[in-house]
Structures are given as structure tokens and as C-alpha cells.
mmCIF file of the N, C-alpha and C atoms, coordinates in Angstrom:
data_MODEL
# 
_entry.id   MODEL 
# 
loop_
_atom_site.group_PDB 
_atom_site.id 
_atom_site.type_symbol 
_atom_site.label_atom_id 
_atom_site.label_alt_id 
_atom_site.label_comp_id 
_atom_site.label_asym_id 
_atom_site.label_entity_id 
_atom_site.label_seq_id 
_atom_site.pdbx_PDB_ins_code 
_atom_site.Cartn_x 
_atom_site.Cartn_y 
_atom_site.Cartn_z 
_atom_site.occupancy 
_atom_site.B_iso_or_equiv 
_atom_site.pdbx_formal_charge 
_atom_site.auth_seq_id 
_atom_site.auth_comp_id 
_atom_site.auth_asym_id 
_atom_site.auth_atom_id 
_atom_site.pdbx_PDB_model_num 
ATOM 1   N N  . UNK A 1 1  ? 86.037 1.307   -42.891 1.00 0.00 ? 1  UNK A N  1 
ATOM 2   C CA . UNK A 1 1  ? 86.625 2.153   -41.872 1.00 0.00 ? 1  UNK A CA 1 
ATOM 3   C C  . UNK A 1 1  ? 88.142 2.011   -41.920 1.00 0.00 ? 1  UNK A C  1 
ATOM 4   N N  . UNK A 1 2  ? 89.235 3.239   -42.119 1.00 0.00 ? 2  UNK A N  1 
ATOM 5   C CA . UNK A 1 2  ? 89.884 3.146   -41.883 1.00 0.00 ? 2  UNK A CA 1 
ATOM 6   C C  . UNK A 1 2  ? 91.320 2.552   -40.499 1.00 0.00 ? 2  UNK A C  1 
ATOM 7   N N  . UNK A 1 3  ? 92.212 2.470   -40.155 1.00 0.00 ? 3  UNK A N  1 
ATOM 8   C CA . UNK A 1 3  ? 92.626 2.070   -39.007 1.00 0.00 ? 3  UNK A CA 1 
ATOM 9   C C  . UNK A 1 3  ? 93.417 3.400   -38.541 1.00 0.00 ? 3  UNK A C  1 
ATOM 10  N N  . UNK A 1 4  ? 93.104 3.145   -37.624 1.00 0.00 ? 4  UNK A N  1 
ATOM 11  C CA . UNK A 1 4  ? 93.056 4.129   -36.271 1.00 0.00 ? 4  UNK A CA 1 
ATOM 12  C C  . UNK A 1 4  ? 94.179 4.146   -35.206 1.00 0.00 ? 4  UNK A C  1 
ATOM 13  N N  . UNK A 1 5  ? 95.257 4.793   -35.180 1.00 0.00 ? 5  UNK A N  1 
ATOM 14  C CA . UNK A 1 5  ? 96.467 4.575   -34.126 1.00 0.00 ? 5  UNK A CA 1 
ATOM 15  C C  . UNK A 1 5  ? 96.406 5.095   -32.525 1.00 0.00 ? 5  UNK A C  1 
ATOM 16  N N  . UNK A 1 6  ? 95.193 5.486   -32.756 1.00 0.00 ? 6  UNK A N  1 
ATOM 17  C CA . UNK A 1 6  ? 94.945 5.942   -31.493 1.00 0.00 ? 6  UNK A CA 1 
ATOM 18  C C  . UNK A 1 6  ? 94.238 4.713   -30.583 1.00 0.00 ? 6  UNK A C  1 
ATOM 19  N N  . UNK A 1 7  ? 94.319 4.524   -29.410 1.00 0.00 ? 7  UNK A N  1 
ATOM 20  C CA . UNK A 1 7  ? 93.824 3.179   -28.193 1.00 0.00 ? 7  UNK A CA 1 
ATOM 21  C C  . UNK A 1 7  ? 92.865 4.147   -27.796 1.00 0.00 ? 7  UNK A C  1 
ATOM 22  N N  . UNK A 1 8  ? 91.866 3.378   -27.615 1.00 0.00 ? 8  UNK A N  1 
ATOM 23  C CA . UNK A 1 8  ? 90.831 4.407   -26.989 1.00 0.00 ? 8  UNK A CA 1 
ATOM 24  C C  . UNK A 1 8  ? 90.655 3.378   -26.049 1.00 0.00 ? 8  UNK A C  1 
ATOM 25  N N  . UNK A 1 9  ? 90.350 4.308   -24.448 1.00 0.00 ? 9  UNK A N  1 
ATOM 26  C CA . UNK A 1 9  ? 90.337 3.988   -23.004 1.00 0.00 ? 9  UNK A CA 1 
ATOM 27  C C  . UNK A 1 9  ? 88.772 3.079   -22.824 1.00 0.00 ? 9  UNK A C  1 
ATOM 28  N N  . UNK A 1 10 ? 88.827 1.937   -21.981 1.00 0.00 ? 10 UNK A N  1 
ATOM 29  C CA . UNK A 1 10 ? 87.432 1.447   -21.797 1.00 0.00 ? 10 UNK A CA 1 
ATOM 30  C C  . UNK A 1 10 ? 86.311 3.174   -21.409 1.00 0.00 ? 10 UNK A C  1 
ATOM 31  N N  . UNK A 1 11 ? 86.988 3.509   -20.850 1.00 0.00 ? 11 UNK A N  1 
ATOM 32  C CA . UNK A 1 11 ? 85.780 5.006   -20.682 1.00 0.00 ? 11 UNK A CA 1 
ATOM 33  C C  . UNK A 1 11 ? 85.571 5.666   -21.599 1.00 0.00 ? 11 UNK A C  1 
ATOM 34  N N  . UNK A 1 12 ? 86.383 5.456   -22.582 1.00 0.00 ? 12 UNK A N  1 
ATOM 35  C CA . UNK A 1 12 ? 86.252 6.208   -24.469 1.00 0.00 ? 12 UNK A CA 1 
ATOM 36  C C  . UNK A 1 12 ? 85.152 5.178   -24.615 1.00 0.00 ? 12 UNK A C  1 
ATOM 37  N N  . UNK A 1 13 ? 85.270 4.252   -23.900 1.00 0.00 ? 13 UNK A N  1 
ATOM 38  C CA . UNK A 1 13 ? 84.447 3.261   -25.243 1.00 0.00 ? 13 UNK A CA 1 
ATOM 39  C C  . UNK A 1 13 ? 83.193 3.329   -24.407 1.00 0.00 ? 13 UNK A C  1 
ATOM 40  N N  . UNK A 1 14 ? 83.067 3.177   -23.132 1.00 0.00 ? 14 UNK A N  1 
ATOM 41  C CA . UNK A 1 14 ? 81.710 3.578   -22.433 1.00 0.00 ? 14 UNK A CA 1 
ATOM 42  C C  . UNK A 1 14 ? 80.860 4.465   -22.741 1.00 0.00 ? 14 UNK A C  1 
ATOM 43  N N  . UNK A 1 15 ? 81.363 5.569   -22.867 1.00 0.00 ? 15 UNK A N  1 
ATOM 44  C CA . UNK A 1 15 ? 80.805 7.020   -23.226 1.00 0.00 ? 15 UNK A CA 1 
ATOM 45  C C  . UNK A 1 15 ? 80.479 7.193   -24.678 1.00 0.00 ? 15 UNK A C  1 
ATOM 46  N N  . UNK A 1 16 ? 81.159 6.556   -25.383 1.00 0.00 ? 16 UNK A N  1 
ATOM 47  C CA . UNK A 1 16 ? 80.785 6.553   -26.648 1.00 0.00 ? 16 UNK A CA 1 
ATOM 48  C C  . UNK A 1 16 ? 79.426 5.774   -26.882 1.00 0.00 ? 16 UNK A C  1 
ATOM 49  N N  . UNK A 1 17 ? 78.955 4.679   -25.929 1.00 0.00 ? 17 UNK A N  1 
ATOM 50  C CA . UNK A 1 17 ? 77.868 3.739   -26.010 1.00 0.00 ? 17 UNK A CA 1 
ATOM 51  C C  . UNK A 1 17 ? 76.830 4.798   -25.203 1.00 0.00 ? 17 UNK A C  1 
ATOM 52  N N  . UNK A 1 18 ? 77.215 5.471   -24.997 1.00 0.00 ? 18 UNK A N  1 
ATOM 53  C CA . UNK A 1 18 ? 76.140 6.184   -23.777 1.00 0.00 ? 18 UNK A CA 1 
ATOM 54  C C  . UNK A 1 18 ? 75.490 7.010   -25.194 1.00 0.00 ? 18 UNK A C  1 
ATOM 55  N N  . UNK A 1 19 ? 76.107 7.589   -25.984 1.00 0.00 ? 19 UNK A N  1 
ATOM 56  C CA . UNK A 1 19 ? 76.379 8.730   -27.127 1.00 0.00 ? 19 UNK A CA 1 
ATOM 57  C C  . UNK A 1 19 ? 75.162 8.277   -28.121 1.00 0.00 ? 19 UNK A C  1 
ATOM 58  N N  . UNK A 1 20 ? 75.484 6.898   -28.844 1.00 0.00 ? 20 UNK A N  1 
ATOM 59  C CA . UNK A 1 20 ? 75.060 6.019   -29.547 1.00 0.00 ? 20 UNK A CA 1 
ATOM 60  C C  . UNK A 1 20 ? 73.847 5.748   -29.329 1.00 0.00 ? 20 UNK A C  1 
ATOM 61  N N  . UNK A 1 21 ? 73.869 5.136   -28.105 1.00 0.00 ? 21 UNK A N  1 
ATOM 62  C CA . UNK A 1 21 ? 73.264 4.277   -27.735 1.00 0.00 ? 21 UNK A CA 1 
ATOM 63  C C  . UNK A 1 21 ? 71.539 4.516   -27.905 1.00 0.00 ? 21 UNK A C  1 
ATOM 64  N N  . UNK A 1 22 ? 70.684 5.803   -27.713 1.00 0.00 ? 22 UNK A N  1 
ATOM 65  C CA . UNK A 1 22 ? 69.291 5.933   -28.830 1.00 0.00 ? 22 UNK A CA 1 
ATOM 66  C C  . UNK A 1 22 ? 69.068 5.447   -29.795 1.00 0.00 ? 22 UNK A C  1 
ATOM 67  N N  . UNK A 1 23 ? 70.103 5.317   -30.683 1.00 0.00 ? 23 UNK A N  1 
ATOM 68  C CA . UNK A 1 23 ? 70.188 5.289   -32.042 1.00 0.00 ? 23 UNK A CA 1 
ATOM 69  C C  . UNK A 1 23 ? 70.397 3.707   -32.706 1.00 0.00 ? 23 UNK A C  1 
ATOM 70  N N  . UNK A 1 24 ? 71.067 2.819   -30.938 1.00 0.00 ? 24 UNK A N  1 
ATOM 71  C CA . UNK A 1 24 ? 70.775 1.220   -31.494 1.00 0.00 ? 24 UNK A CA 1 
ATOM 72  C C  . UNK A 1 24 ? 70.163 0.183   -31.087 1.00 0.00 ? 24 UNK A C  1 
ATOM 73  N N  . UNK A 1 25 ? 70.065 -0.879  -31.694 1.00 0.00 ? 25 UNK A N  1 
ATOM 74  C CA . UNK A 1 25 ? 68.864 -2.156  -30.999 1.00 0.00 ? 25 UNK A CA 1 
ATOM 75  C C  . UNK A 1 25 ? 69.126 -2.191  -29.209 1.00 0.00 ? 25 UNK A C  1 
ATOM 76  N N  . UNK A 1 26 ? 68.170 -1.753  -28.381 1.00 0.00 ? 26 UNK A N  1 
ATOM 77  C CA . UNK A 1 26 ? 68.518 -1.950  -26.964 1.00 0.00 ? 26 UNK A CA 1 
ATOM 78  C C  . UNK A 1 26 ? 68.744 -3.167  -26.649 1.00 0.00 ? 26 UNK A C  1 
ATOM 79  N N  . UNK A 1 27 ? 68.781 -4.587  -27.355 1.00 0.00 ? 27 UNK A N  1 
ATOM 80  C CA . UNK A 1 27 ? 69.712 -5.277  -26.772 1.00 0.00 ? 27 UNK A CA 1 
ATOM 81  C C  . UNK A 1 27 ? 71.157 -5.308  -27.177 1.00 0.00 ? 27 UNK A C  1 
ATOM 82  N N  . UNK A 1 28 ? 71.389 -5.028  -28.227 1.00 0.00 ? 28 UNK A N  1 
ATOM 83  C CA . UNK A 1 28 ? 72.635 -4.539  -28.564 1.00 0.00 ? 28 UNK A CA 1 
ATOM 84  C C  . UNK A 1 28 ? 73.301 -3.910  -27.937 1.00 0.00 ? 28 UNK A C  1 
ATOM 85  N N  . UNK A 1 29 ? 72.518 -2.708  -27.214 1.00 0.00 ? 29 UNK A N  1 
ATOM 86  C CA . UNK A 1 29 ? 73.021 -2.355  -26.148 1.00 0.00 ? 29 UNK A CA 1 
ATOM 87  C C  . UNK A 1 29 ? 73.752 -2.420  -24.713 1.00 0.00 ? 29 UNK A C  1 
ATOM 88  N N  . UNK A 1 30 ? 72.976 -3.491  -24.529 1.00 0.00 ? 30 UNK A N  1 
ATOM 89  C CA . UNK A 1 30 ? 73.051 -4.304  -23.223 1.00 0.00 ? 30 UNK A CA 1 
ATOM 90  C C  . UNK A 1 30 ? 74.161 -5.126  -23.383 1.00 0.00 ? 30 UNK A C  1 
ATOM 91  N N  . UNK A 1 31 ? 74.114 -5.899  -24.494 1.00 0.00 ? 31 UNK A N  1 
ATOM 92  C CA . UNK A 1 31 ? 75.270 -6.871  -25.139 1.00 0.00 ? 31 UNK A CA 1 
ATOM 93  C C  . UNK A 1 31 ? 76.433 -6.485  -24.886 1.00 0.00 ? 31 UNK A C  1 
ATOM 94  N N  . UNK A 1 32 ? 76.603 -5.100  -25.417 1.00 0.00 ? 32 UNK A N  1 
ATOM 95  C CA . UNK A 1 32 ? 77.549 -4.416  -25.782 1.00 0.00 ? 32 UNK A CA 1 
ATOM 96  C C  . UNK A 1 32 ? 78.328 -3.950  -24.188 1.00 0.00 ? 32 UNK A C  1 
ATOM 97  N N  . UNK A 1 33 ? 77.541 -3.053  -23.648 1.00 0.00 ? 33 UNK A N  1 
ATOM 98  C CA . UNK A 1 33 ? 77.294 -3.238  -21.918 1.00 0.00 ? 33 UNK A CA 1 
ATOM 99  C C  . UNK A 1 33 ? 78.125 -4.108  -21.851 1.00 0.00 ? 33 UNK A C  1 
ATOM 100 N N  . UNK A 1 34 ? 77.789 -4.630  -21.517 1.00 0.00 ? 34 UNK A N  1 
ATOM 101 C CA . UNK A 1 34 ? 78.375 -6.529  -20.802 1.00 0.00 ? 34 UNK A CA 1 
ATOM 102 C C  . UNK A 1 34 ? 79.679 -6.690  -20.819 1.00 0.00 ? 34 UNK A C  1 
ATOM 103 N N  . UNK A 1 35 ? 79.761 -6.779  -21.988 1.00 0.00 ? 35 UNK A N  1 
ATOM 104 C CA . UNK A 1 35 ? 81.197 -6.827  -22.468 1.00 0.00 ? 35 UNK A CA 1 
ATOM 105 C C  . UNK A 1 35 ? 82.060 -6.055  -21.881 1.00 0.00 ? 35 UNK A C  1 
ATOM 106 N N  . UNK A 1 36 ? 81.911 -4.747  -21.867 1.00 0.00 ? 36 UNK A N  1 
ATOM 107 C CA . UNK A 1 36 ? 82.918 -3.884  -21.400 1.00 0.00 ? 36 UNK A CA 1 
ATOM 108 C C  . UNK A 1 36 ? 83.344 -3.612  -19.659 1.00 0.00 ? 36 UNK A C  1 
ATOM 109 N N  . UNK A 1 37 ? 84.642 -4.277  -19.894 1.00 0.00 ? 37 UNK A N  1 
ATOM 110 C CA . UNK A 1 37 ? 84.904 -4.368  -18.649 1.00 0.00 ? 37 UNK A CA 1 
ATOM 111 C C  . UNK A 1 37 ? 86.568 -4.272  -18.367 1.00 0.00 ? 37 UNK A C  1 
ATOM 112 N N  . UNK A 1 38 ? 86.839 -4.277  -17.229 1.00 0.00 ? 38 UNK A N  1 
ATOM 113 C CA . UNK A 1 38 ? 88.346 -4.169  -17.196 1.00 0.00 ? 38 UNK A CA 1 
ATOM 114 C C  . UNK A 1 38 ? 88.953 -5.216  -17.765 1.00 0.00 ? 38 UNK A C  1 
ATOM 115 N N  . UNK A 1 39 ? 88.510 -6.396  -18.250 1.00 0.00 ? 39 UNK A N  1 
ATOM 116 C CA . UNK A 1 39 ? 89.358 -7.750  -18.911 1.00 0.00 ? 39 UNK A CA 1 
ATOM 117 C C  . UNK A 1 39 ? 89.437 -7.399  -20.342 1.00 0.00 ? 39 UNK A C  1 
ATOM 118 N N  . UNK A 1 40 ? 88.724 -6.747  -20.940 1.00 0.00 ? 40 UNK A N  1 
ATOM 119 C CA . UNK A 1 40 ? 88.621 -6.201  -22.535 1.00 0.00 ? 40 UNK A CA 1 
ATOM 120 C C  . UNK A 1 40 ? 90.220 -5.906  -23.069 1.00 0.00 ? 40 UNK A C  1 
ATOM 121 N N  . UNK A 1 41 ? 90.447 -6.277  -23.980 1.00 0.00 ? 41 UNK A N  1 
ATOM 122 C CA . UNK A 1 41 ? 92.050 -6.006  -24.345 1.00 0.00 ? 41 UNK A CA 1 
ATOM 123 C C  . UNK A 1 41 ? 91.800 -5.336  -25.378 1.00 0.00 ? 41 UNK A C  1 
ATOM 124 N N  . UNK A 1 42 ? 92.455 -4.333  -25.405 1.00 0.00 ? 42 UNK A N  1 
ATOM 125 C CA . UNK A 1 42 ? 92.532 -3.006  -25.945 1.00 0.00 ? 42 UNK A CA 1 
ATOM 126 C C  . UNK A 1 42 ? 92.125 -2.963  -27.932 1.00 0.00 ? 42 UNK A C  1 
ATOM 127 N N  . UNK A 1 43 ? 92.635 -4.125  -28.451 1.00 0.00 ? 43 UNK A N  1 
ATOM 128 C CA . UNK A 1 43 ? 91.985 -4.369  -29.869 1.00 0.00 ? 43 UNK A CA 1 
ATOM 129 C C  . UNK A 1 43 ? 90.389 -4.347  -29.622 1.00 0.00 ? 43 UNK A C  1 
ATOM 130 N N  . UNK A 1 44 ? 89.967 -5.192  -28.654 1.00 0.00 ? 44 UNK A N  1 
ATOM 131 C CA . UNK A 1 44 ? 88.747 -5.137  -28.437 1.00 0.00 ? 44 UNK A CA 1 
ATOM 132 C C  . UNK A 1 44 ? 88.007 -4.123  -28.240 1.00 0.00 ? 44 UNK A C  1 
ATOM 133 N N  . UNK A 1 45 ? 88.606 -3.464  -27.906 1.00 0.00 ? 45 UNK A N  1 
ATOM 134 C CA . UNK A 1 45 ? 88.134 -1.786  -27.091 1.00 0.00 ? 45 UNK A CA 1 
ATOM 135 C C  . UNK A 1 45 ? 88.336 -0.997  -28.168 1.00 0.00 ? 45 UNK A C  1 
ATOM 136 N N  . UNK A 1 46 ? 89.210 -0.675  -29.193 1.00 0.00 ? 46 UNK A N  1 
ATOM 137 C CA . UNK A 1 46 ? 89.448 0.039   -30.295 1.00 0.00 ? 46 UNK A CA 1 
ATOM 138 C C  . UNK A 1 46 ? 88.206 -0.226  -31.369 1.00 0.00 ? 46 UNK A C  1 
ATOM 139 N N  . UNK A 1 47 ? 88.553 -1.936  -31.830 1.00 0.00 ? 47 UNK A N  1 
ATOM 140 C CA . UNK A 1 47 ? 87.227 -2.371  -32.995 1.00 0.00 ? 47 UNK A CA 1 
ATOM 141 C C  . UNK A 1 47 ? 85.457 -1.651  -32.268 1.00 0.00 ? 47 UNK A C  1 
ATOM 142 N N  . UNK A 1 48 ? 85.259 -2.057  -31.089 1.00 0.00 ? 48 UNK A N  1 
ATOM 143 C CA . UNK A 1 48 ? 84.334 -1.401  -30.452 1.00 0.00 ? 48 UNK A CA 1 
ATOM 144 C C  . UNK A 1 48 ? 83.553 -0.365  -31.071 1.00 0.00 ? 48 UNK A C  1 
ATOM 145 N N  . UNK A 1 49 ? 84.142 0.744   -30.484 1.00 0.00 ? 49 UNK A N  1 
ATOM 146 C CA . UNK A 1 49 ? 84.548 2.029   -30.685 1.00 0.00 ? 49 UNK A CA 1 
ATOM 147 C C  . UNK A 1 49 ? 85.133 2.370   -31.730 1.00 0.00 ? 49 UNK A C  1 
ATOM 148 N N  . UNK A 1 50 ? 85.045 2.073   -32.744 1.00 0.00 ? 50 UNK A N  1 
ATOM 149 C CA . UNK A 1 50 ? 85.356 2.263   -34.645 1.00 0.00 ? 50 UNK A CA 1 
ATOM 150 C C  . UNK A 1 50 ? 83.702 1.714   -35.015 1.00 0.00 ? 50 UNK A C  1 
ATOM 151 N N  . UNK A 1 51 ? 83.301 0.936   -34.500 1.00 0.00 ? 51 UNK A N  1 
ATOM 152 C CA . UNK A 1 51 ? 81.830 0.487   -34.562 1.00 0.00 ? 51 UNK A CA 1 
ATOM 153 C C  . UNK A 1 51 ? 81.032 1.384   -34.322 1.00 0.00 ? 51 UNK A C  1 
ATOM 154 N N  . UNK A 1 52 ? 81.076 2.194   -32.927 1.00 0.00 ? 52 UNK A N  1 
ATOM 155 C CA . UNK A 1 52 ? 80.160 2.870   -32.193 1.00 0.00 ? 52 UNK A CA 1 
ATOM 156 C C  . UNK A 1 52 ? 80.053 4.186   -32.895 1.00 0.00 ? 52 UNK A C  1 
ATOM 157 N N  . UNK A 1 53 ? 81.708 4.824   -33.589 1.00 0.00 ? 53 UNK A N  1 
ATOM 158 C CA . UNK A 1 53 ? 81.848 5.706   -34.076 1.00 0.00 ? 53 UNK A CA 1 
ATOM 159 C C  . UNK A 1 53 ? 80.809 6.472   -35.391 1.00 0.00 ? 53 UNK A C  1 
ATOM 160 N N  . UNK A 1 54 ? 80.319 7.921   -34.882 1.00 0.00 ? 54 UNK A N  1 
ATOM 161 C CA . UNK A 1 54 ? 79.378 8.136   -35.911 1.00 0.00 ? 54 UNK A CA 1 
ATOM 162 C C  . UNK A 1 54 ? 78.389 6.865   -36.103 1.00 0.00 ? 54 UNK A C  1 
ATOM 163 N N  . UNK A 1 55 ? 77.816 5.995   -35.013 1.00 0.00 ? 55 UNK A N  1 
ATOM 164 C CA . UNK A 1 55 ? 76.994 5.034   -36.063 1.00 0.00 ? 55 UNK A CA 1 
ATOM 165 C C  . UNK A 1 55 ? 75.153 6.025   -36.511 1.00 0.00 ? 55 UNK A C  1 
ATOM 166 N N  . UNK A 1 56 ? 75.219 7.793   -35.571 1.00 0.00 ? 56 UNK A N  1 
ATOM 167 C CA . UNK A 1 56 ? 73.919 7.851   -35.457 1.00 0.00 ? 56 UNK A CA 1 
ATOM 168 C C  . UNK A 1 56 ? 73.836 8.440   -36.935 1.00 0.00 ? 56 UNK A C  1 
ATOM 169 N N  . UNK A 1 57 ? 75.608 8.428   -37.628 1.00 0.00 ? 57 UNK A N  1 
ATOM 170 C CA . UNK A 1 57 ? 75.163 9.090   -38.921 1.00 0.00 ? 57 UNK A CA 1 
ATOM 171 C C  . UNK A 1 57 ? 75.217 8.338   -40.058 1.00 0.00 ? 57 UNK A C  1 
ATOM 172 N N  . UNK A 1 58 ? 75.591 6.627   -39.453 1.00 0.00 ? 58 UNK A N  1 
ATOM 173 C CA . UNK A 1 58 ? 75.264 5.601   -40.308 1.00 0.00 ? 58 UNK A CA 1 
ATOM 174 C C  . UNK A 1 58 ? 73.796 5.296   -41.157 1.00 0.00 ? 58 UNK A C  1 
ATOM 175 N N  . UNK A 1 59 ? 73.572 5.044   -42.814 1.00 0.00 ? 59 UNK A N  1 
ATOM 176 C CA . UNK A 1 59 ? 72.403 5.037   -43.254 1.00 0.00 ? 59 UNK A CA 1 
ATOM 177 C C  . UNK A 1 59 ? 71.552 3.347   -42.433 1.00 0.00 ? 59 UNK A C  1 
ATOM 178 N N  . UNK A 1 60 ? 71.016 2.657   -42.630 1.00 0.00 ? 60 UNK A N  1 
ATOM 179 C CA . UNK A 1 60 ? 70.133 1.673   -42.385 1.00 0.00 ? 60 UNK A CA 1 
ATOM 180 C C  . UNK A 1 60 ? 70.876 0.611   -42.360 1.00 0.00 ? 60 UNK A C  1 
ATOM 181 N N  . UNK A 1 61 ? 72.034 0.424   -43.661 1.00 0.00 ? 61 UNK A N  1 
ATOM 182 C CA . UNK A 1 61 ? 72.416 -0.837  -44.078 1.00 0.00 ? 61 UNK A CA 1 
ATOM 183 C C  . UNK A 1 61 ? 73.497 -0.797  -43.493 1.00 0.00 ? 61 UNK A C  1 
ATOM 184 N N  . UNK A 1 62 ? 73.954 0.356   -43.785 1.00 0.00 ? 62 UNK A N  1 
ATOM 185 C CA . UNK A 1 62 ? 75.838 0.670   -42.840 1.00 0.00 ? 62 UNK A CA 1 
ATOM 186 C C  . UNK A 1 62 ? 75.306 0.135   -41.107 1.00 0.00 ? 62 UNK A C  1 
ATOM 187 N N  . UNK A 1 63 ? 74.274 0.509   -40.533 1.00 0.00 ? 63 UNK A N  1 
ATOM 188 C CA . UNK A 1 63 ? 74.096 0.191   -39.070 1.00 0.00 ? 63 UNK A CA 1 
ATOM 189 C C  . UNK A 1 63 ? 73.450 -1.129  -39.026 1.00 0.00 ? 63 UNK A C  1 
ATOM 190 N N  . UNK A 1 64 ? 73.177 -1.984  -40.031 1.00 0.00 ? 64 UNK A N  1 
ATOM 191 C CA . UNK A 1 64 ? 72.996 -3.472  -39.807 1.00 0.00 ? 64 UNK A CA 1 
ATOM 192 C C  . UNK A 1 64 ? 74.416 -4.380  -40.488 1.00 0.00 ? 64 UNK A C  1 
ATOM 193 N N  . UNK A 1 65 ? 75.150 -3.801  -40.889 1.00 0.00 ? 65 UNK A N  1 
ATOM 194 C CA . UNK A 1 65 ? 76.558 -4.472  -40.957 1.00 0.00 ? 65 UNK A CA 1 
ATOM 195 C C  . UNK A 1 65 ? 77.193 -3.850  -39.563 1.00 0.00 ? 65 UNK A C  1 
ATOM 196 N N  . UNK A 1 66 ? 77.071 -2.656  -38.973 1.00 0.00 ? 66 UNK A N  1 
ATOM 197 C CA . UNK A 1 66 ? 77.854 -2.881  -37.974 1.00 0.00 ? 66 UNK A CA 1 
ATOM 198 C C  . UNK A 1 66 ? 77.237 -3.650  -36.591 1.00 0.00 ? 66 UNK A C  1 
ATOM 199 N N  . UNK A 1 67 ? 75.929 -3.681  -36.398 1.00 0.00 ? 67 UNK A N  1 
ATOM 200 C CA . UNK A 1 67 ? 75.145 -4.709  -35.525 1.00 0.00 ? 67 UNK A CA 1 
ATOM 201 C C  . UNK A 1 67 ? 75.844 -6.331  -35.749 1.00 0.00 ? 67 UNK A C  1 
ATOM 202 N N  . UNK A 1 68 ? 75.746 -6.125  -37.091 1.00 0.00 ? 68 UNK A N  1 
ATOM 203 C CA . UNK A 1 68 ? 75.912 -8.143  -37.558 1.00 0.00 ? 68 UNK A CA 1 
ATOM 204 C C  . UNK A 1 68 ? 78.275 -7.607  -36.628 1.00 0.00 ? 68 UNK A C  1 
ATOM 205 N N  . UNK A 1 69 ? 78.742 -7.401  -36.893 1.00 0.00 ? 69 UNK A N  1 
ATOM 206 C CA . UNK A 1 69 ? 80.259 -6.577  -36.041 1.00 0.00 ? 69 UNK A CA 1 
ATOM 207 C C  . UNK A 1 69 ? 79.655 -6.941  -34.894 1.00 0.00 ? 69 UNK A C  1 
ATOM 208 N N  . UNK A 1 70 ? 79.373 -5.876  -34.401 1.00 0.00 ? 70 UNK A N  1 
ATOM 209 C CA . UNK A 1 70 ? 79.480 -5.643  -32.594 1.00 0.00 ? 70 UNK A CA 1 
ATOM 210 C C  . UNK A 1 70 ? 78.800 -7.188  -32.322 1.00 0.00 ? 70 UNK A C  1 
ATOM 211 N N  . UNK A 1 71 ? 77.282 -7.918  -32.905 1.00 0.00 ? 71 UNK A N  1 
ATOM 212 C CA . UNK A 1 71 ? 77.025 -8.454  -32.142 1.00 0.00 ? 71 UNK A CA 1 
ATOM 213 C C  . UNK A 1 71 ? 78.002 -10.177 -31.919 1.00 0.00 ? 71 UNK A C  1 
ATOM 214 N N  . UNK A 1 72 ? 78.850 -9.951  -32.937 1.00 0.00 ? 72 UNK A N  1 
ATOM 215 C CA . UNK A 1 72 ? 79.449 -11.434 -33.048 1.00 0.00 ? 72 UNK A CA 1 
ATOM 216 C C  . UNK A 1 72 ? 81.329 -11.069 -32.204 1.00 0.00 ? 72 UNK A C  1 
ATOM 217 N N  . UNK A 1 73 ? 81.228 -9.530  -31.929 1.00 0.00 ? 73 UNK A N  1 
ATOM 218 C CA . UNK A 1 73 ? 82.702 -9.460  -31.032 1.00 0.00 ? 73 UNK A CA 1 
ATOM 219 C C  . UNK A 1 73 ? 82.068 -9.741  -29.698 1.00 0.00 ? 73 UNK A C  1 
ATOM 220 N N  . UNK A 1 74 ? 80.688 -9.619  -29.052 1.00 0.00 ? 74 UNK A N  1 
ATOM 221 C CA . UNK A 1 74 ? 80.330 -9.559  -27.854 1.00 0.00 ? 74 UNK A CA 1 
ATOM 222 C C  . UNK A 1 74 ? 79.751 -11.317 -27.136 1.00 0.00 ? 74 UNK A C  1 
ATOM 223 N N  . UNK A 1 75 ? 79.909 -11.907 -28.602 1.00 0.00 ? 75 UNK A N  1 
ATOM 224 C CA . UNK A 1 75 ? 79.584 -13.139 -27.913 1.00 0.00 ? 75 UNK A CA 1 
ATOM 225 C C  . UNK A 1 75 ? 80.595 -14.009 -27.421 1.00 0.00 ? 75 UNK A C  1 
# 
């Protein structure tokens, strides 16, 4: 994935999980959930959401490298 100059808003990044969110492990989901909150600092909120991005048009392997991502920024 390229880098991205744009900050995307915790509500970019909410809505984007709302978007996704069929398409990934429901605890991942929840995980992911959790996390997002007004303390999130904005790298956090960007990598996120570069994750979340297009993942429903990610193949199998592309969406278990970004699971093994999201789930080790949320712990």
C-alpha cells in the first residue's frame, strides 16, 4: 500500500469498519471497535483505515496479512 497524505477523521475510520466489516473475522471486528476512540492518534487512525481500505476486494491471503496488521495495532 502506498502512503497516503490525507488524515482520515476517527468517523472516516468508523464508517469505513461499518463498510468492511461483513467481509471480516467478527472478532476482528470488535477488536478493531475497541480501539477506536477519541485517544487514537491520528497515525493510528490513518494505518487503520489503509487496512480497512478496499479489504472486501482483497483476495484470501491479502486479507490474512492485513488481519495478522490490524490485529497486532489493536492490542
Amino acid at each position: 500500500m502506498g502512503k497516503c497524505t490525507i488524515d482520515h477523521t476517527l468517523e472516516d475510520v468508523k464508517q469505513k469498519l461499518v463498510d468492511q466489516a461483513p467481509f471480516m473475522p467478527e472478532n476482528l471486528v470488535g477488536e478493531v471497535k475497541g480501539s477506536l476512540n477519541k485517544e487514537a492518534d491520528q497515525g493510528f487512525l490513518n494505518e487503520v483505515f489503509h487496512l480497512l481500505k478496499k479489504y472486501d476486494l482483497a483476495d484470501e491471503k491479502e486479507r490474512e496479512v492485513r488481519n495478522e496488521k490490524l490485529n497486532r495495532l489493536v492490542k
